[in-house]
C-alpha positions in Angstrom: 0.0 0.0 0.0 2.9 2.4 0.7 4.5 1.6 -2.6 1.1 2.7 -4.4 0.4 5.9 -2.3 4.1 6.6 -3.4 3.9 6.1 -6.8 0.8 7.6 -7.6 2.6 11.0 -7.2 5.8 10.1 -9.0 3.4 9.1 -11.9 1.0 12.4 -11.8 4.6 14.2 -11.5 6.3 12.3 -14.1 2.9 12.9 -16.6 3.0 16.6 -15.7 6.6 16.9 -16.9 5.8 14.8 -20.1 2.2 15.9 -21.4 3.2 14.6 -25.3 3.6 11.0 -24.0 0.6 11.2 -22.2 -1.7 13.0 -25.1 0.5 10.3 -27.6 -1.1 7.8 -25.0 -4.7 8.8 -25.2 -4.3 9.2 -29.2 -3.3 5.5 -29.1 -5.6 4.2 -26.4 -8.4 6.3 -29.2 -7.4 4.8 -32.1 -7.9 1.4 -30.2 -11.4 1.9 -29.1 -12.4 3.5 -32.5 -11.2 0.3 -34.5 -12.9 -2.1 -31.7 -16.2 -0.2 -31.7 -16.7 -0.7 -35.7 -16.7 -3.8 -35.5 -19.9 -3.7 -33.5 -23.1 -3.3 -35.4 -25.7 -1.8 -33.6 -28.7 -3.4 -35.6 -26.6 -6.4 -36.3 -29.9 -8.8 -35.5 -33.3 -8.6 -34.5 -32.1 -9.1 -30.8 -29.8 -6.5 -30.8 -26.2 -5.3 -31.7 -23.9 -7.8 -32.6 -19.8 -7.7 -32.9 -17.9 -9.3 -35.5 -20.4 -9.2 -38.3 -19.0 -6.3 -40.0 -15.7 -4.4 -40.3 -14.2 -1.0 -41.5 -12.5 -0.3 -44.8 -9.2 1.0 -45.6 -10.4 4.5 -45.9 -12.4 4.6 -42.3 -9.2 3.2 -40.7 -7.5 6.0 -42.2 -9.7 8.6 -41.0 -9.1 6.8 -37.5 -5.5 6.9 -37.9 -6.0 10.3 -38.7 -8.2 11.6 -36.4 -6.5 9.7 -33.6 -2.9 11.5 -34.3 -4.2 14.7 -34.3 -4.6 14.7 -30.9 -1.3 14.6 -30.1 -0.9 17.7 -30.5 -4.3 18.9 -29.0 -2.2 21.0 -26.1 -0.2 23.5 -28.6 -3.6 24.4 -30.1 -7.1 23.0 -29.0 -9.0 25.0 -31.9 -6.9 23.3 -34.6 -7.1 20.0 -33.7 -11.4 20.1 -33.6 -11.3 21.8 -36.5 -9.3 19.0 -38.0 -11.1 16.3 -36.0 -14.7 17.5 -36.9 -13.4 17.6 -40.8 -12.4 14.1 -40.6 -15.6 12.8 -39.2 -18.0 15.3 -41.8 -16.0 13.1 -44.2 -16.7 9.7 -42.5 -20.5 10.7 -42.1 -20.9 11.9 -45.2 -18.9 9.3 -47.4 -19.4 5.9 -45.5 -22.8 3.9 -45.6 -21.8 2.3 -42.1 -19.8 4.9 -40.8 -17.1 4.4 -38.4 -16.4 6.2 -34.7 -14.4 8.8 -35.8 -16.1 11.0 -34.1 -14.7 9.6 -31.0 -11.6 11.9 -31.5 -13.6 15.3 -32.0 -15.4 14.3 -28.5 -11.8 14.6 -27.3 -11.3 17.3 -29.1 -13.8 19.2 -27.6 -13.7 18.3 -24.2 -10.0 19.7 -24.8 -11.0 23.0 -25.9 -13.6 23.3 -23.3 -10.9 22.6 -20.6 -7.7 25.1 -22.2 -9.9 27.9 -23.3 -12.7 30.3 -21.1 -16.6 29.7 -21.4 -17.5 32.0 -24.0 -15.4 30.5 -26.4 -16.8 26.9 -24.9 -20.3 28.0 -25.7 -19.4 29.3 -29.2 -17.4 26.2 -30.3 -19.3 23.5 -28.2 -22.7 24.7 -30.1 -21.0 25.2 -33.7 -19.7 21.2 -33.8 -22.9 20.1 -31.6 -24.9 21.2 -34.6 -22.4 20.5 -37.4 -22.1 16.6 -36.1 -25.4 15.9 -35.8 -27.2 17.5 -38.3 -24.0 15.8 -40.6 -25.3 12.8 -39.0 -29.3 12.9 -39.4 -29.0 13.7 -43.1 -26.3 11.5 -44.1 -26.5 8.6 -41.5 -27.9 5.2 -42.6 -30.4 5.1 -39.7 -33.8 7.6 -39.6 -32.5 11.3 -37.9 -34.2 10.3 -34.8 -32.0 7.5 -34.3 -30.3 6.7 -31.2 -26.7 6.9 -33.2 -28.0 10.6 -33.7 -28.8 11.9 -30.5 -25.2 9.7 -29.2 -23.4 12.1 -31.0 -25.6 15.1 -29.8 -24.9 13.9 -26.3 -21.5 13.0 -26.4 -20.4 16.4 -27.7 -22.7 18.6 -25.5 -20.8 16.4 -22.3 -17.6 16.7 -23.3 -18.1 20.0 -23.2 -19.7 20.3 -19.9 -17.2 18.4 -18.3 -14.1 19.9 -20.0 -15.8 23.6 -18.6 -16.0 22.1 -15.4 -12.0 20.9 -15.3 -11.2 24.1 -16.2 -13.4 25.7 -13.8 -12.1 22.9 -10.8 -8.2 24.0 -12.5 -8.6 27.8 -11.8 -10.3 27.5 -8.4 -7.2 25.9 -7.2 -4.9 28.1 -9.0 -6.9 31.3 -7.4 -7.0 29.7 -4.0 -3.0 28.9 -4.2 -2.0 32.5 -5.5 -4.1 33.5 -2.5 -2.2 31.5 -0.1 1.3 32.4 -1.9 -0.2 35.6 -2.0 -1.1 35.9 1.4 2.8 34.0 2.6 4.4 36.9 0.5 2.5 39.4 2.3 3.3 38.0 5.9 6.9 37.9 4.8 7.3 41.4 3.9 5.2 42.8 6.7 7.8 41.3 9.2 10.5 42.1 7.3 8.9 45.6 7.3 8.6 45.5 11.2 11.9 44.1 11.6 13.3 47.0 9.6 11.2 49.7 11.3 12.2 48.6 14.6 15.8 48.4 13.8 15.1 51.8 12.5 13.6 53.1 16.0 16.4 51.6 18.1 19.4 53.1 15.6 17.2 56.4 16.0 17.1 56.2 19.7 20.6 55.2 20.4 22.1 57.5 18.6 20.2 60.3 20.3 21.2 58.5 23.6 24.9 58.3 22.5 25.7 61.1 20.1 25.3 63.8 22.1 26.7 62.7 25.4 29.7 60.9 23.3 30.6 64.5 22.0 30.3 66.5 25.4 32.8 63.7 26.8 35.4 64.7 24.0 35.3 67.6 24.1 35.2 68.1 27.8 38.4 65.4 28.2 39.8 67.5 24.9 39.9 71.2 27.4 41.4 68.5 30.3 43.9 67.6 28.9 44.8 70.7 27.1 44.6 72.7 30.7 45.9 70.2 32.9 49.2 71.3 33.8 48.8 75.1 33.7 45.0 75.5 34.9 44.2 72.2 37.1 41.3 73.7 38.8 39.7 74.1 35.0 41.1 70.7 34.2 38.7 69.3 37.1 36.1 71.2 36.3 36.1 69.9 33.0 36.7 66.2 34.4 33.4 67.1 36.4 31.8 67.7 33.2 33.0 64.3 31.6 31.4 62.4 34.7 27.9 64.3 34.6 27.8 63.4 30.8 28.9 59.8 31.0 26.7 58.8 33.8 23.7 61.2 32.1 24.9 58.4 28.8 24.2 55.2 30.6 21.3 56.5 32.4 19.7 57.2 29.4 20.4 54.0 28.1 19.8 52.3 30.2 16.2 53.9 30.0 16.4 53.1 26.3 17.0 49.1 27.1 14.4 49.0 29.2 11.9 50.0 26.7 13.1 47.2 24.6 12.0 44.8 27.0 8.7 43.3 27.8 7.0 44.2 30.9 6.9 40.6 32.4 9.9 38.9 30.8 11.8 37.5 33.5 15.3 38.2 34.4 17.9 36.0 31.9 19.0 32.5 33.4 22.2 32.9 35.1 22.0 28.9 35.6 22.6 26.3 32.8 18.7 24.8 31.5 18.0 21.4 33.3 18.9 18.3 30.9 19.6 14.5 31.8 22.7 14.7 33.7 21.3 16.4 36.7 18.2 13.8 36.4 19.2 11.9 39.8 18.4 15.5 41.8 15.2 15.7 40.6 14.1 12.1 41.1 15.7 12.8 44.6 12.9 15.7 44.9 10.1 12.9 44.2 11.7 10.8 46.9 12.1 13.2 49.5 7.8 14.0 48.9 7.3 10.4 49.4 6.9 8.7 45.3 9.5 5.5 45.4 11.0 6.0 42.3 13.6 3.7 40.2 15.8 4.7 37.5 17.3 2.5 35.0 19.6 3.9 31.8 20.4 1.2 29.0 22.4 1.3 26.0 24.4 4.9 26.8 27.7 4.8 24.6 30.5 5.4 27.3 32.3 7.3 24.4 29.4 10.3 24.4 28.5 10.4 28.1 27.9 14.0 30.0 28.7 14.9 32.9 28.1 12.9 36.3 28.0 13.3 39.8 30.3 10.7 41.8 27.7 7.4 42.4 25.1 9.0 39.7 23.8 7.2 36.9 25.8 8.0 33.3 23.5 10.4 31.0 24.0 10.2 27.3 25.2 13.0 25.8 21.9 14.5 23.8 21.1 17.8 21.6 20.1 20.7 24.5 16.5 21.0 23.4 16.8 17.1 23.1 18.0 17.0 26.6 15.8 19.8 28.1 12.9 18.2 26.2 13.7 14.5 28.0 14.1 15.9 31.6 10.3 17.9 31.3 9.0 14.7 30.6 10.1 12.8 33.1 9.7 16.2 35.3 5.8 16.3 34.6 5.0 12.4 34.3 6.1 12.2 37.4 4.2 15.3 38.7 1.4 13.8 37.5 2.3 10.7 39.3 2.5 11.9 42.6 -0.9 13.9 41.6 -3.2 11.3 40.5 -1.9 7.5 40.9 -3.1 7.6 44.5 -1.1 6.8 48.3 1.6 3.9 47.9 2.2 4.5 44.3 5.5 3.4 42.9 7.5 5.3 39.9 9.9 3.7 37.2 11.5 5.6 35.2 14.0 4.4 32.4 15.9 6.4 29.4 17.1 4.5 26.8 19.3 5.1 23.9 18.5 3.0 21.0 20.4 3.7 17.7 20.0 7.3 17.0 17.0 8.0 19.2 16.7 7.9 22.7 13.2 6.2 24.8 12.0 7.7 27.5 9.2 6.0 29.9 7.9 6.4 32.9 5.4 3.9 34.7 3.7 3.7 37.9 1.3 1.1 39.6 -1.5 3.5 40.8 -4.9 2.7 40.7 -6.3 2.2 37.2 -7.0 6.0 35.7 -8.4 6.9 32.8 -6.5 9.3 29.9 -7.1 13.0 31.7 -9.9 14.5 28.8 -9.5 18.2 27.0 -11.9 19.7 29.3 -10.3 19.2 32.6 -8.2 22.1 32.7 -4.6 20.4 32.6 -2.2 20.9 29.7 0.8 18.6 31.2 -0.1 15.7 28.2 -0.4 18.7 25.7 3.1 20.5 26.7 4.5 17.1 26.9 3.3 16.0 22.9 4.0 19.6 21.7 7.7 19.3 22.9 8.1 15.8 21.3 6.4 16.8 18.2 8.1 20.2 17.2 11.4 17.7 17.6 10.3 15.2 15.2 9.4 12.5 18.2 6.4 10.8 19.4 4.7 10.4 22.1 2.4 7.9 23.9 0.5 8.1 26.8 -2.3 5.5 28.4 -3.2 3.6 31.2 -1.5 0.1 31.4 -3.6 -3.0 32.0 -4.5 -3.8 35.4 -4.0 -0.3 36.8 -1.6 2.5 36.6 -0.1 4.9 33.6 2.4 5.1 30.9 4.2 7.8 29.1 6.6 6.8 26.8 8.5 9.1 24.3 10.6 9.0 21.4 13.3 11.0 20.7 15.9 11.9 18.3 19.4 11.6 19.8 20.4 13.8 16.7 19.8 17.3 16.6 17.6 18.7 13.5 20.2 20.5 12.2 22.2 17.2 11.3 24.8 18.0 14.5 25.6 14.1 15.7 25.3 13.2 19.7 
C-alpha cells in the first residue's frame, strides 16, 4: 500500500513533466477503441447489436489513424485539432454507408478546448460542432434522424463540453486559491520584514540620540582637560566634572532606552545552565524526598558520548540541548502527574534509553487504574508534553497500562535537526 500511495505522485509528476507522451497515450488508447467499436453493429440482428459481423475499410481506418494522431498535438492548439477532428468525421458521415467512430476523437477534441480555453469561447465552439455533427449525422447517416446513433453524438459532444468547462473551472479555483495563499505568505513575509526593519530603524534612531550627544560633550570636555591640565588644574577638574555628569547622564539614558526594549513581564535572563539528563538523579531525589518510590534505570548509553556525572550518579547520554531539556520535562511532569493522581503507595519507574540514534523515554507507575485525563479538565501537562516531542520530530504515547496505573513513553531523536551528531 505504501508503494502505491508513493507512486501515484511520481506518476502524476512524471505525466506533468511529459504531457506529449501522455496525449500520444490517449491518441493511441483512441485509435484502439475507435477500430474495436466498428466492428460492432448496432442493428446487427433482431435481438440487438452484434460484434464481429461487419468491419471497417481501408479509408475509415485511415480517418481513424487520422483523427487519432491529431490529438497529439491537442495541447499547442485545442482550436486546430477540432477543427481538423470535426473535418475528418464530416468526411466519415458523409462518405461511409456504415460509418465508423471517428467521431470519437472530436469528442476529445472538444472536451480539450472546453478545458484550455474560457466559457465563451466553450459555448461558441461547443454549439457550432454540436450542430455540425449531428445535423452531418441525421442527413447523411444510414439510420432515420431520430436515431439513437443521432442523438449519441448530440450527447456525447454537448458532455464533453460540460465536463471539460468544469475541469477548467475545478483547475482555476485551485490556482486562485494557491496564489491567495502564496499571496497571502508573500505578504506575511514582507510585513515582518517591514517591522523588523522599522524597529531596527527606531532603536538606531534612539541610540544614537542617547549616544551622540553625550559621546561628543565627553570629548570635548576630556579634549579642554587635557589641554589645561598642567597650567589650569582647577579648569582641568572642572572639566573632568563635566565628563562624569555626561557619561553617567549616557548610561542613564540608556539604560532607560534598554528597558523599553524589553517586555514588561519577561523575566530576568538565566544565570544557571537549562536542566537536561545529567542532573536527572536530583530531581528524582525531589520525588523521593515527597514520598513517590522511584527507580531509575539507563540502557544502551555509549561510554564514548556520556555527559557529565555526579560521583555514584547514573551515566546520561550525551543529547542535543533542546533534546536534553525536552527528556528531563517529561520525566519532570509524568512524574508530577504521578504523585498527583496514581493515589497513596504508588510506585515510579523511570527508564531512558538510547536506541540507535533516538533515545526512549518511559515512565510507569502502579496506581490505581486511571483513565486518559480528557480536553476539558483544565490540565495541559499531556499537551506540553506531545507539543515538545512533536516540534522535535518524536512521538509520544501516553495511556493507562492493564490492570492499573499509567504510561508515558516518548521517542526522541538523539540527533539534533540541524544534522549535529550526539
Amino acid at each position: 500500500m505504501t508503494t502505491l500511495d508513493s507512486g501515484f505522485p511520481r506518476g502524476r509528476q512524471w505525466l506533468r513533466e511529459h504531457p506529449l507522451a501522455f496525449d500520444a497515450a490517449l491518441a493511441l488508447g483512441a485509435l484502439v477503441c475507435m477500430i474495436t467499436a466498428s466492428f460492432a453493429d448496432p442493428h446487427g440482428s433482431p435481438n440487438g447489436p452484434t460484434f464481429g459481423d461487419r468491419s471497417p475499410d481501408m479509408g475509415s481506418v485511415g480517418l481513424m489513424v487520422l483523427g487519432a494522431a491529431a490529438l497529439v498535438l491537442r495541447r499547442r492548439d485545442p482550436l486546430a485539432v477540432l477543427a481538423f477532428t470535426g473535418a475528418v468525421t464530416l468526411v466519415e458521415l458523409i462518405v461511409d454507408d456504415r460509418p465508423a467512430p471517428v467521431v470519437m476523437s472530436a469528442v476529445i477534441a472538444v472536451f480539450t478546448v472546453a478545458a484550455r480555453t474560457d466559457r465563451p469561447t466553450t459555448w461558441r465552439v461547443g454549439l457550432i460542432t454540436m450542430a455540425v455533427l449531428t445535423g452531418a449525422s441525421m442527413l447523411f447517416g444510414p439510420t432515420p434522424w431520430y436515431a439513437q446513433e443521432n442523438l449519441g453524438v448530440f450527447a456525447w459532444t454537448g458532455m464533453a463540453a460540460a465536463a471539460g468547462d468544469a475541469v477548467r473551472s475545478r483547475r482555476a479555483f485551485v490556482d486562485a486559491i494557491r496564489e491567495r495563499a502564496e499571496r497571502a505568505e508573500r505578504t506575511r513575509e514582507e510585513e515582518a520584514r517591514r517591522r523588523v526593519a522599522e524597529e531596527r530603524l527606531r532603536i538606531a534612531r534612539d541610540l544614537h540620540d542617547v549616544v551622540a550627544h553625550h559621546i561628543a560633550l565627553v570629548n570635548v570636555q576630556a579634549g579642554v582637560a587635557a589641554h589645561v591640565m598642567d597650567k589650569r588644574p582647577d579648569q582641568a577638574k572642572e572639566a573632568l566634572g563635566h565628563v562624569r555628569a555626561a557619561s553617567r547622564s549616557a548610561l542613564d539614558e540608556l539604560r532607560a532606552t534598554v528597558g523599553l526594549l524589553r517586555q514588561s513581564g519577561d523575566p530576568e535572563a538565566p544565570t544557571e545552565p537549562a536542566p537536561g539528563l545529567t542532573v536527572l538523579d536530583q530531581l528524582l531525589s525531589t520525588f523521593r524526598n515527597a514520598g513517590l518510590p522511584v527507580e531509575l534505570a539507563w540502557a544502551g548509553a555509549d561510554t564514548g558520548a556520556l555527559g557529565e556525572r555526579q560521583e555514584g550518579a547514573p551515566t546520561a547520554p550525551r543529547l542535543p540541548a533542546a533534546v536534553d531539556l525536552a527528556a528531563y520535562r517529561i520525566i519532570q511532569e509524568a512524574l508530577t502527574n504521578v504523585r498527583k493522581h496514581a493515589g497513596p503507595g504508588a510506585k515510579a519507574e523511570v527508564s531512558v534509553v538510547r536506541v540507535g540514534r533516538t533515545v526512549e523515554i518511559t515512565v510507569l507507575d502502579d496506581g490505581v487504574p486511571q483513565q486518559t485525563p480528557s480536553a476539558d479538565t483544565g490540565g495541559h501537562g499531556l499537551l506540553g508534553m506531545r507539543e515538545r516531542v512533536t516540534a522535535l520530530g518524536g512521538t509520544l504515547t501516553a495511556a493507562p497500562r492493564y490492570g492499573g496505573g499509567f504510561r508515558v513513553q516518548a521517542i526522541l531523536p538523539a540527533t539534533a535537526r540541524t544534522g549535529e551528531d550526539t
